[in-house]
TIRO-2110 file (N, C-alpha, C; in Angstrom, 1 decimal):
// TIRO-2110
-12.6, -28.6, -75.8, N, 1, A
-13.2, -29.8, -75.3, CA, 1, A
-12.5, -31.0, -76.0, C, 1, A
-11.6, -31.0, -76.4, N, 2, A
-10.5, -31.9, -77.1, CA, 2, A
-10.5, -32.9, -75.9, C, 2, A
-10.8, -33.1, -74.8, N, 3, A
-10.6, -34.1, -73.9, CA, 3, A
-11.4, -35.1, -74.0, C, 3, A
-13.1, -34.2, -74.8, N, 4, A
-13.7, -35.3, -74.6, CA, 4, A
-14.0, -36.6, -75.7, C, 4, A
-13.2, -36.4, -77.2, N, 5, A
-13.3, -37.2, -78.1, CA, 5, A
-12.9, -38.8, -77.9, C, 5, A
-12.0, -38.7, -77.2, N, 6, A
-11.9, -40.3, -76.3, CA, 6, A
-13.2, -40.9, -76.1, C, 6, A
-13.7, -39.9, -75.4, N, 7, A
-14.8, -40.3, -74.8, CA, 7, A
-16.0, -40.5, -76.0, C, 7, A
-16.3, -39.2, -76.5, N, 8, A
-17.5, -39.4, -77.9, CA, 8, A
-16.4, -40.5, -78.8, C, 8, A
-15.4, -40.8, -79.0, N, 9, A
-15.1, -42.2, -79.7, CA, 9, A
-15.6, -43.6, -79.4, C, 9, A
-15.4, -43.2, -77.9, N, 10, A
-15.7, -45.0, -77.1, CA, 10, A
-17.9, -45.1, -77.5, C, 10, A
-18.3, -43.8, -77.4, N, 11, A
-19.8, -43.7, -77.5, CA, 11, A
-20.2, -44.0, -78.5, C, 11, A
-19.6, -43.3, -80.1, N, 12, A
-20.4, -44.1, -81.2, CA, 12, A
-19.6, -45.1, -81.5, C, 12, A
-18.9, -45.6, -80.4, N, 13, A
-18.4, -46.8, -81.4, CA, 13, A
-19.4, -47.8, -80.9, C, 13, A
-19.6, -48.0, -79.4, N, 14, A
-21.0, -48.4, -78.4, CA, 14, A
-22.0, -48.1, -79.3, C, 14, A
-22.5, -46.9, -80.0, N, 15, A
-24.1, -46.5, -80.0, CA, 15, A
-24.1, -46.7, -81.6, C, 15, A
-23.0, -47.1, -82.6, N, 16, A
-23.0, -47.7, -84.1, CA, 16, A
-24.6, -48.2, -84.4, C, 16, A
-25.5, -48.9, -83.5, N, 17, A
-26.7, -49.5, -84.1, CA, 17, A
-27.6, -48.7, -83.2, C, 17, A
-27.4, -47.7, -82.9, N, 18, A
-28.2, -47.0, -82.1, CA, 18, A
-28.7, -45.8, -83.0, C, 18, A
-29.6, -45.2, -82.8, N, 19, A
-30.0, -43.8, -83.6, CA, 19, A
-29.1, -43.1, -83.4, C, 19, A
-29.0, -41.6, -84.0, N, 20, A
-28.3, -40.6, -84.2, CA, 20, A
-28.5, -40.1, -82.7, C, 20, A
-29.5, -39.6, -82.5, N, 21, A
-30.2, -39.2, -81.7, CA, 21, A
-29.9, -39.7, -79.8, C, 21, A
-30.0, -40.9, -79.7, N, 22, A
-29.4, -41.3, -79.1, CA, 22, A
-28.4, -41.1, -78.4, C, 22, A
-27.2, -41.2, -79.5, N, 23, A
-26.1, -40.8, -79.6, CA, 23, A
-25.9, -39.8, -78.9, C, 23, A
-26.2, -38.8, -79.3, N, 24, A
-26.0, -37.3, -79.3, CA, 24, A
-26.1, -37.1, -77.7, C, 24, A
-27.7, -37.9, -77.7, N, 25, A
-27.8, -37.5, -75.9, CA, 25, A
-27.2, -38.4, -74.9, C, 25, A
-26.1, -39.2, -75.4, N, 26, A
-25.6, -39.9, -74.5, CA, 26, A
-24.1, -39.3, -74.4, C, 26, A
-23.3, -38.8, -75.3, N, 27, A
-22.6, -37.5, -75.5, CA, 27, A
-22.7, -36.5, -74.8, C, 27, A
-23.8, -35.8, -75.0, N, 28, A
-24.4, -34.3, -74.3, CA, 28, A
-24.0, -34.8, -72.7, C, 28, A
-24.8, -36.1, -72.5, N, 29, A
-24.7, -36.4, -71.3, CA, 29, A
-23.4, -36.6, -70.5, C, 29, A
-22.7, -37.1, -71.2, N, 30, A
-21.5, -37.1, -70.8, CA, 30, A
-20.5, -35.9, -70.1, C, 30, A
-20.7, -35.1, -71.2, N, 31, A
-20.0, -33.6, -71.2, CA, 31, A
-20.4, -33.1, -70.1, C, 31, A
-22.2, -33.5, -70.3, N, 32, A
-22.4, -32.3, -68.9, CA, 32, A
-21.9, -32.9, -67.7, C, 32, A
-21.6, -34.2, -67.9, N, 33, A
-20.9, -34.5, -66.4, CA, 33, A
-19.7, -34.3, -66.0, C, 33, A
-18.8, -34.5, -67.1, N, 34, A
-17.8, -33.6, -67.0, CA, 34, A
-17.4, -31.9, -66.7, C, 34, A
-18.7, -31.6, -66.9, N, 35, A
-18.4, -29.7, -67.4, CA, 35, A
-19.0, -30.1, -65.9, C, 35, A
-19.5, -30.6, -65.1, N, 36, A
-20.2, -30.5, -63.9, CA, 36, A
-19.4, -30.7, -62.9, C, 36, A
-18.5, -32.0, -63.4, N, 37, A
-17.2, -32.3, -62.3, CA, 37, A
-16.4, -31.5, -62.1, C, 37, A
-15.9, -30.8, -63.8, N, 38, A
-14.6, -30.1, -63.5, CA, 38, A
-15.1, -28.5, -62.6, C, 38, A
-16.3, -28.5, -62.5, N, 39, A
-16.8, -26.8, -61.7, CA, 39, A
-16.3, -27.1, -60.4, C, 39, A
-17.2, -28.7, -59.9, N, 40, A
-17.4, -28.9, -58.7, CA, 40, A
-16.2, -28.9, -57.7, C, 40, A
-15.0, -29.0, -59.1, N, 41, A
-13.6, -29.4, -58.5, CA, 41, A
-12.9, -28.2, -58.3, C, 41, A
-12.7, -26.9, -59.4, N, 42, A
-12.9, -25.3, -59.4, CA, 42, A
-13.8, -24.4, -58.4, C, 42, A
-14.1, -25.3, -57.7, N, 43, A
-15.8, -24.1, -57.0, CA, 43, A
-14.6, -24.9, -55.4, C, 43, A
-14.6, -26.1, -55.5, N, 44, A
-13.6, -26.4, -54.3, CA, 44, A
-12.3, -26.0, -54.2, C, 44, A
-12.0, -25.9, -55.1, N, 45, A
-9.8, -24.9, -54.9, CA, 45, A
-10.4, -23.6, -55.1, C, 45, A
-11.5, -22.9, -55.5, N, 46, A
-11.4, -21.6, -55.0, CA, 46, A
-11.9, -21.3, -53.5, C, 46, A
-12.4, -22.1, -52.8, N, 47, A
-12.6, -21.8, -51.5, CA, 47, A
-12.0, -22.2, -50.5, C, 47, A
-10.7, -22.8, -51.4, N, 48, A
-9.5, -23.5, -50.0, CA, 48, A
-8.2, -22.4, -50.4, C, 48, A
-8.9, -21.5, -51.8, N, 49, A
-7.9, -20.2, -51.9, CA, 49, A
-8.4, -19.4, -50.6, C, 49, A
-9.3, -19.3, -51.2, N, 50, A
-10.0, -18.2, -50.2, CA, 50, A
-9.5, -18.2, -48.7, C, 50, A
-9.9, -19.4, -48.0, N, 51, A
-9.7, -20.0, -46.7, CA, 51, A
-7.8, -19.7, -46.3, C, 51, A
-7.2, -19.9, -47.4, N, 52, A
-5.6, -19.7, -47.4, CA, 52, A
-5.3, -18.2, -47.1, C, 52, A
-6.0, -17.6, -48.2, N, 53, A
-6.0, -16.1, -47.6, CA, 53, A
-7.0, -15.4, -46.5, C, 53, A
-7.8, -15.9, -46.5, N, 54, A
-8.3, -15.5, -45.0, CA, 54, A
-7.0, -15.5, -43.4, C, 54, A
-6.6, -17.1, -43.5, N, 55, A
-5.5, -17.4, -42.7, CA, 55, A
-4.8, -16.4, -42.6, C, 55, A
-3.9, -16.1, -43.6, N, 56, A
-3.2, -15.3, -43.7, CA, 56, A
-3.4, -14.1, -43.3, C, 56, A
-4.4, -13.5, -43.9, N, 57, A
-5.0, -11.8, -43.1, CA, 57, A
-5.1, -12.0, -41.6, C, 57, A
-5.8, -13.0, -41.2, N, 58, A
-5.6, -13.2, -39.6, CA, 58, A
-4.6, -13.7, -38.8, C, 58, A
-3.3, -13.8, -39.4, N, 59, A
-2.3, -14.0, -38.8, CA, 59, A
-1.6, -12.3, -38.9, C, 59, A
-1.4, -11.6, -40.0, N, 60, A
-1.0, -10.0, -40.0, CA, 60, A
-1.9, -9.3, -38.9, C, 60, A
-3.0, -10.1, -39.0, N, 61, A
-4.3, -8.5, -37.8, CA, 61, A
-3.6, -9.4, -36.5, C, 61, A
-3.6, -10.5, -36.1, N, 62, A
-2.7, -11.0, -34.5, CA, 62, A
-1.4, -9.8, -34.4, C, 62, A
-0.9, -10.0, -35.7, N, 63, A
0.7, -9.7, -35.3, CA, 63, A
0.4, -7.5, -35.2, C, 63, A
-0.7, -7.2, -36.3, N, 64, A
-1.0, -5.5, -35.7, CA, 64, A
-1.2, -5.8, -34.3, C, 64, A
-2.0, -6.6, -34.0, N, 65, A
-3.0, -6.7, -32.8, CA, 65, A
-1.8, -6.4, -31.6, C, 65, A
-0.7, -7.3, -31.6, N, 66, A
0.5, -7.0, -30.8, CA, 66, A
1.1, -5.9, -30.6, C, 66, A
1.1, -5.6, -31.9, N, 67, A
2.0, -4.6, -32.1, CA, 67, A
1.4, -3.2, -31.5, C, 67, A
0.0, -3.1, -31.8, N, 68, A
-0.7, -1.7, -31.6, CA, 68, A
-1.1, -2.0, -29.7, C, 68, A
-1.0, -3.1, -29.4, N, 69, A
-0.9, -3.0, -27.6, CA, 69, A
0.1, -3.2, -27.0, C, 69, A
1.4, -3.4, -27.8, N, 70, A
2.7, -2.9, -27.1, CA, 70, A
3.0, -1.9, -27.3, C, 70, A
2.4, -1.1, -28.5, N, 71, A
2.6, 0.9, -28.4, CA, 71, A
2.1, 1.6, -27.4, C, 71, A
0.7, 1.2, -27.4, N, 72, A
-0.5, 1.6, -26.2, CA, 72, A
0.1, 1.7, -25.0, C, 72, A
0.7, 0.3, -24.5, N, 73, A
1.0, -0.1, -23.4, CA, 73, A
2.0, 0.6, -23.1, C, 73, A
3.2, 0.9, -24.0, N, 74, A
4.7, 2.1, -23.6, CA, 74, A
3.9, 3.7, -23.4, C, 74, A
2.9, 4.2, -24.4, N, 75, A
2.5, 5.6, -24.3, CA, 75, A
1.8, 5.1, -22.9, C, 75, A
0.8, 4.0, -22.4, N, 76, A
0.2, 4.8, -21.4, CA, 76, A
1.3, 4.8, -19.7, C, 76, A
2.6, 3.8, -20.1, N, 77, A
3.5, 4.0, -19.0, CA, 77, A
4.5, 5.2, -19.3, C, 77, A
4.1, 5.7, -20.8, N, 78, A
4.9, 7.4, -20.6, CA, 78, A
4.3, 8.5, -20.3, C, 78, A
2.5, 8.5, -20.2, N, 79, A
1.4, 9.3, -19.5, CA, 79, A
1.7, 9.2, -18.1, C, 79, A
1.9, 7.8, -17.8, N, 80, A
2.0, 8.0, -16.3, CA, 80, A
2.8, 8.1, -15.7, C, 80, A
4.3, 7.6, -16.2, N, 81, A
5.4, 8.4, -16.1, CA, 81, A
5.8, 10.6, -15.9, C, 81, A
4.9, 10.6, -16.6, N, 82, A
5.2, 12.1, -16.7, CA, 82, A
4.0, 12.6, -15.8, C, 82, A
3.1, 11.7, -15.5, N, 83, A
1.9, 12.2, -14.1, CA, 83, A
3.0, 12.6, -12.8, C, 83, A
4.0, 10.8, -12.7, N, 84, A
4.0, 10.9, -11.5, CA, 84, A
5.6, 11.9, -11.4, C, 84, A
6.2, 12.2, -12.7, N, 85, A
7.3, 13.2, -12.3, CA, 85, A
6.5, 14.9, -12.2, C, 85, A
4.9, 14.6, -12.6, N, 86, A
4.4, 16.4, -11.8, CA, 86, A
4.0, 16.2, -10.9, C, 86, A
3.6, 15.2, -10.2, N, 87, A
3.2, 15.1, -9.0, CA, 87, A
4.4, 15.3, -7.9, C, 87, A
5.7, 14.8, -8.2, N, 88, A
6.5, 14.5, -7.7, CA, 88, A
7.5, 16.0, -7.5, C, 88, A
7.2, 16.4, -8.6, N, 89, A
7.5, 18.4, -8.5, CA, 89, A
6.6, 19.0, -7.8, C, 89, A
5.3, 19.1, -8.1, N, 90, A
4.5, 19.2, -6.8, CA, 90, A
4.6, 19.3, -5.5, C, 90, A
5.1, 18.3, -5.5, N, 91, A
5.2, 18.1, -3.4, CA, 91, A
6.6, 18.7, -3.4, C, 91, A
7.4, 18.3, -4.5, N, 92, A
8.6, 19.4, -4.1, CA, 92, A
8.7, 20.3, -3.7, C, 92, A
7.8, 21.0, -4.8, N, 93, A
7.3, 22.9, -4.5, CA, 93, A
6.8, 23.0, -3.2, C, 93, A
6.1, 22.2, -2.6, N, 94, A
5.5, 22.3, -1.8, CA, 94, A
6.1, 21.9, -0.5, C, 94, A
7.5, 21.6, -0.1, N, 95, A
8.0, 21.2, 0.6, CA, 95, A
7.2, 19.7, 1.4, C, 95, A
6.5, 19.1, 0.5, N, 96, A
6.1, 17.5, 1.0, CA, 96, A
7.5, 17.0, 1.2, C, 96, A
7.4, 16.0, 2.2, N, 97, A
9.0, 15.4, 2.3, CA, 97, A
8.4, 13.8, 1.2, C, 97, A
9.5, 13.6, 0.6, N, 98, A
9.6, 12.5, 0.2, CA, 98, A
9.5, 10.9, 1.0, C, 98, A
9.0, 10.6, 2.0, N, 99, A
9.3, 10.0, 2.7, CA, 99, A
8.0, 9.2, 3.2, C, 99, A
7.2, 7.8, 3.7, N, 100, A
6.7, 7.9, 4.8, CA, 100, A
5.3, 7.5, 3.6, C, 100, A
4.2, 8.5, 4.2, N, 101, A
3.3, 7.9, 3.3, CA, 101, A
3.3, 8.8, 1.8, C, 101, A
3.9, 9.8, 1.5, N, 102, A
4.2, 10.3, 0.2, CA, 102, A
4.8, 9.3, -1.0, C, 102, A
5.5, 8.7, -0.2, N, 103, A
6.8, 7.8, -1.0, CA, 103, A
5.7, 6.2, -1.0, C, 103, A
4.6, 5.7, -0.6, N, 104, A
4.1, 4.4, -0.7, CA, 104, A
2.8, 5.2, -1.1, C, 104, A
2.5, 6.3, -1.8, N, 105, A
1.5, 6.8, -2.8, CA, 105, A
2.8, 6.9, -3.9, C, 105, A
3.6, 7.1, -4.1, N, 106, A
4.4, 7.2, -5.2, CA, 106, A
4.9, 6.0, -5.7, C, 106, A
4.8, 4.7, -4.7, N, 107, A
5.2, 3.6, -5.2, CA, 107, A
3.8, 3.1, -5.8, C, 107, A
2.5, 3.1, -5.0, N, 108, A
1.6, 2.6, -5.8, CA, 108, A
0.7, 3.4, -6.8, C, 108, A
1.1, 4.7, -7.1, N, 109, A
0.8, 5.3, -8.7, CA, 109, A
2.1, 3.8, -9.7, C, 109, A
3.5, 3.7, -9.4, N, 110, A
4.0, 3.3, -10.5, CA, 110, A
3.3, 1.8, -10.4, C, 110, A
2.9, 1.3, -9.1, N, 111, A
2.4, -0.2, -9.5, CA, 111, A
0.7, 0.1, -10.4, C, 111, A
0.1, 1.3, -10.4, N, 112, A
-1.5, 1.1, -11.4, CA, 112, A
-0.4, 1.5, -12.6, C, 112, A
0.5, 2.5, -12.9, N, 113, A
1.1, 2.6, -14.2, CA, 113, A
1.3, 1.3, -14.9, C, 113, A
1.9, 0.4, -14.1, N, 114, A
2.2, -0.5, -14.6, CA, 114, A
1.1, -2.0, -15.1, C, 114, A
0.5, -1.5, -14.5, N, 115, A
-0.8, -2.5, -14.0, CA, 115, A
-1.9, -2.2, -15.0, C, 115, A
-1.5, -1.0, -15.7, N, 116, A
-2.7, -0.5, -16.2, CA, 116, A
-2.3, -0.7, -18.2, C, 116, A
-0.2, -0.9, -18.3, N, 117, A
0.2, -1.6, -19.2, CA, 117, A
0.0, -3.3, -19.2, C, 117, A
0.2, -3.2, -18.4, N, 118, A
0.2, -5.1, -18.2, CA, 118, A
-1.4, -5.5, -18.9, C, 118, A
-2.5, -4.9, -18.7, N, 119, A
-4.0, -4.7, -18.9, CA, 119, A
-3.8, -4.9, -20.0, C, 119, A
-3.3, -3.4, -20.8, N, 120, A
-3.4, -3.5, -22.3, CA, 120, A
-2.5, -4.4, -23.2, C, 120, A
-1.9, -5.0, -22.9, N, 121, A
-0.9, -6.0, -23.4, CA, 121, A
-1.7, -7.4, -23.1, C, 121, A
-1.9, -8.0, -22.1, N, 122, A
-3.0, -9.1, -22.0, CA, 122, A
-4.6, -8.6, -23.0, C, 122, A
-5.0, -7.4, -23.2, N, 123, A
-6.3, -7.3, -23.9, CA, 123, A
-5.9, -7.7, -25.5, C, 123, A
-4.7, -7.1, -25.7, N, 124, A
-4.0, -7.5, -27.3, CA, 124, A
-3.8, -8.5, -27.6, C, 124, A
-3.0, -9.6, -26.5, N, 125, A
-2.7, -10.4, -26.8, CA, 125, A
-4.0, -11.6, -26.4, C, 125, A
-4.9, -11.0, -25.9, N, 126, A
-6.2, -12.0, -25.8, CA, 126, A
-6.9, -12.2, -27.6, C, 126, A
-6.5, -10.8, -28.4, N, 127, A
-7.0, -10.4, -29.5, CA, 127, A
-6.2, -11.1, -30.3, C, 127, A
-5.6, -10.8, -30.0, N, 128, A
-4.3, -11.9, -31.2, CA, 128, A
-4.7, -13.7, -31.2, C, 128, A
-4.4, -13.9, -30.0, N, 129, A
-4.6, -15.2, -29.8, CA, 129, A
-6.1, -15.6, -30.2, C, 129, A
-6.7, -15.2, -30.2, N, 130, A
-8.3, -15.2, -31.3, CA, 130, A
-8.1, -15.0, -32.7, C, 130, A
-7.2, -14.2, -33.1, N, 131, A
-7.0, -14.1, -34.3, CA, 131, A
-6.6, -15.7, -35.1, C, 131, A
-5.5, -15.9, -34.4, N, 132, A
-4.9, -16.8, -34.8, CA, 132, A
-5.4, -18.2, -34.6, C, 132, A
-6.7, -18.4, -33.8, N, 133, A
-7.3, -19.5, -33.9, CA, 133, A
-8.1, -19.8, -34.7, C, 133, A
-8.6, -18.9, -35.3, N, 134, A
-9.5, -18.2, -36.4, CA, 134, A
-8.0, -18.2, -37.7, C, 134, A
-7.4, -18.1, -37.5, N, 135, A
-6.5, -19.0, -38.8, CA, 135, A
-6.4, -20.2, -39.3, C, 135, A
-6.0, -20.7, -37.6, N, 136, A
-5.6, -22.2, -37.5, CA, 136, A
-7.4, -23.2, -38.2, C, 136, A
-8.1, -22.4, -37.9, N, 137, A
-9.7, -22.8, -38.3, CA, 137, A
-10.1, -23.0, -39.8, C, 137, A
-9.2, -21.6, -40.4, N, 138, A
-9.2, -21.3, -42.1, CA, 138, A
-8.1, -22.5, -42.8, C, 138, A
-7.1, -22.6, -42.0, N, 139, A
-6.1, -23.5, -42.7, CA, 139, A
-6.7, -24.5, -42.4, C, 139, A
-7.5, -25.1, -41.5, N, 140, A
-8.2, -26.4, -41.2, CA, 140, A
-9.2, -26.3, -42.5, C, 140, A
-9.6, -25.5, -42.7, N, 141, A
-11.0, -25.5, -43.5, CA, 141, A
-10.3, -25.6, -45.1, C, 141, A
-9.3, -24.6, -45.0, N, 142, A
-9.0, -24.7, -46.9, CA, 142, A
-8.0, -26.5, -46.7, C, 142, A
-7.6, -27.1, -46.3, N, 143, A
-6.8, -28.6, -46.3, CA, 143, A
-8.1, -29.0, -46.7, C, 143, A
-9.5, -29.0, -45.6, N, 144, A
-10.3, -29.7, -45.8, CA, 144, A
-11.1, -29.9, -47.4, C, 144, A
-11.0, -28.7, -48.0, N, 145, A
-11.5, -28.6, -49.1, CA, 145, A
-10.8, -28.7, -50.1, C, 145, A
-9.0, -28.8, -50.0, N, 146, A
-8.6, -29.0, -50.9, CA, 146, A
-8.4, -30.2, -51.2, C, 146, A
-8.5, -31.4, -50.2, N, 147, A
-9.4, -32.9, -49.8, CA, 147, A
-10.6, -33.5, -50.7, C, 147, A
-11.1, -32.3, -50.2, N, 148, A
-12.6, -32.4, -50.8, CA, 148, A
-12.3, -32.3, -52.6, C, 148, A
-11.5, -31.5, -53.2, N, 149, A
-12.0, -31.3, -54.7, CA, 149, A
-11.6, -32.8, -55.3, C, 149, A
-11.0, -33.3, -55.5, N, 150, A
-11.0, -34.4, -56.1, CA, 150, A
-12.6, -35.3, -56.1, C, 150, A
-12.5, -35.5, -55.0, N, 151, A
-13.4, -36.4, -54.3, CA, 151, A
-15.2, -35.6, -54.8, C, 151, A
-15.6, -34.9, -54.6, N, 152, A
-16.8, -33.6, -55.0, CA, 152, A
-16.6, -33.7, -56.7, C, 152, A
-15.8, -33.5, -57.5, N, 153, A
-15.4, -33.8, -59.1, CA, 153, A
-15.8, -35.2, -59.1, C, 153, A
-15.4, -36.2, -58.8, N, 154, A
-15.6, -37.5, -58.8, CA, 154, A
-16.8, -37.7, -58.9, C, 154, A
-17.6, -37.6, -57.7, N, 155, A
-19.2, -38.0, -56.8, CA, 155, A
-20.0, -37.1, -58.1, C, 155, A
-19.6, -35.9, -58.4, N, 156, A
-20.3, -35.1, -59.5, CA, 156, A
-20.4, -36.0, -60.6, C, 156, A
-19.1, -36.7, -61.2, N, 157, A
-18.8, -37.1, -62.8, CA, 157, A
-19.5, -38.5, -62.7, C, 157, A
-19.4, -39.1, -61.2, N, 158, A
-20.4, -40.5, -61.1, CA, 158, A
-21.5, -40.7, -61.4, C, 158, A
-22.0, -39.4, -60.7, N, 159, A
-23.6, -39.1, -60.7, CA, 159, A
-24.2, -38.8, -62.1, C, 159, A
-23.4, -38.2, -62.6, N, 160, A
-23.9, -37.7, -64.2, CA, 160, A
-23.9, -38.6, -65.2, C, 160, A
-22.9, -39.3, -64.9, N, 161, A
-23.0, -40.8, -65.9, CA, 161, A
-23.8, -41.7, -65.6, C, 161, A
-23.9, -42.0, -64.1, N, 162, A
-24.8, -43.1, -63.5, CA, 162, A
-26.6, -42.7, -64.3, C, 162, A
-26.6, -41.3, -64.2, N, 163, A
-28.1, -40.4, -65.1, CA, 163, A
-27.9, -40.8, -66.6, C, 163, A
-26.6, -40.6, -67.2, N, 164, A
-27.1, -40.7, -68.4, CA, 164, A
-27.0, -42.4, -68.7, C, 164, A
-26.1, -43.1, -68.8, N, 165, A
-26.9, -44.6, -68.9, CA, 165, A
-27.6, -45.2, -68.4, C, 165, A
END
């Protein structure tokens, strides 16, 4: 607390015709306004930590988020890929001609295959893009508060002196 002798110097040199006593509690008072500012200023940079790393985690869960519905979306056009080459043996076996309305049921199995990736890629990327607003929110929020610590230390160290004299 070496910081605060400046301070208890300017006090008894002020409180010289003043009791001991006095003294002491205009001191005490002091300190606690300092030990009160410097929390209020500590209690604010740890929650614009916090807020920084929140950001951060929700920018990595957007970018899984992509990443796990651009896998989804290839396996479920290589499920359906491999449907429509047994269906497509199928009718072979079976002497179906390829032609006519076999061939515009084979065209629209690959348009739901595809339709059904395009789905899971828009659901991911709806997830992601939530994610990342919910970042943009945390970075808003820890600026805000790292704004705030000066200012919160200050309004604290005011208040506690304005109490004790």
């Amino acid at each position: 607390m070496a910081f605060l002798l400046p301070v208890i110097g300017a006090v008894g040199t002020a409180a010289a015709g003043s009791s001991a006593l006095a003294t002491i509690g205009t001191i005490a008072g002091i300190g606690g306004s300092v030990l009160s500012a410097v929390g209020s200023y500590q209690q604010n940079k740890s929650v614009q930590v916090s807020a920084k790393y929140n950001a951060r985690s929700e920018e990595m869960a957007a970018a899984a988020d992509r990443d796990a519905a651009s896998a989804e979306a290839e396996d479920r056009r290589r499920r359906g890929s491999a449907a429509r080459a047994t269906a497509l043996a199928e009718r072979g076996a079976s002497n179906v001609a390829l032609a006519g309305t076999p061939l515009l049921v084979d065209e629209d199995i690959v348009g739901e295959i595809e339709l059904d990736a395009a789905r899971t890629l828009h659901r991911g990327e709806a997830k992601a893009i939530g994610r990342e607003n919910q970042a943009r929110l945390d970075r808003a929020s820890a600026k805000s508060y790292g704004r705030a610590a000066p200012l919160s230390a200050g309004a604290s160290l005011l208040g506690g002196l304005s109490r004790t004299f």
